[in-house]
Steps between C-alpha positions, in 0.01 A plus 500: 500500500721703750277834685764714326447365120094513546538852634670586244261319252192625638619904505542458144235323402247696659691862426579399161152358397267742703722846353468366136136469478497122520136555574410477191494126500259469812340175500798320364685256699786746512351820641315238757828383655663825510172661674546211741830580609429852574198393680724279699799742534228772598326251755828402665544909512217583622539731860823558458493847359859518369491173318140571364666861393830341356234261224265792417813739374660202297161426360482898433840516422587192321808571306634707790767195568570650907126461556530142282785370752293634825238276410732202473654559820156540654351174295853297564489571867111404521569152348795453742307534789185318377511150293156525394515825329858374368331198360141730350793708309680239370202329344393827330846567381577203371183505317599842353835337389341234317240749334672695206242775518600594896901483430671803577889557449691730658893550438760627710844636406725564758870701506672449164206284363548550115245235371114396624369178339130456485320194387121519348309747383485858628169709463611786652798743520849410616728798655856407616 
């Protein structure tokens, strides 16, 4: 998986599943891996106060989709430069693909975009 699409990934994953109260299914295998990617985004951040500062207001902020695309430039750019973080994210995302309870979709409509087709199940609200 490319640095950009696990950046990507792993903004939304954790923003997404730590602002909607995923907590609630601590213990499962689900809440594990997505714990362990912000563990391992917030190790790879740690003393380097803008990058630390840029995951605690998306975490705060989660729907906030500025603060959301800060944190994938900050994660893409971290898994550029360093093939062993690259390869710890895309284990954990990968296992949050294949886990139905971790999925996350987000939709963007650009322009003249008329039309957004989402596939699965939605539990939550959809604004366009």
């Amino acid at each position: 998986m490319d640095p950009m699409t696990l950046g990507l990934a792993a903004a939304a994953l954790l923003a997404s599943k730590f602002g909607e109260g995923f907590a609630k299914d601590a213990g499962s295998a689900a809440w594990n891996g997505v714990k362990r990617l912000r563990d391992a985004v917030a190790a790879k951040f740690k003393g380097q106060p803008d990058a630390e500062t840029t995951l605690q207001r998306a975490l705060a902020e989660p729907h906030d989709m500025g603060r959301r695309q800060a944190l994938a430039e900050r994660i893409t750019a971290a898994a550029a430069d360093d093939a062993e973080f690259s390869a710890a994210l895309a284990e954990v995302v990968g296992q949050a693909r294949r886990d139905p309870s971790a999925q996350t979709v987000i939709a963007q409509a650009t322009e003249q975009a008329k039309q957004v087709n989402i596939a699965g199940d939605n539990h939550g609200g959809i604004s366009l």
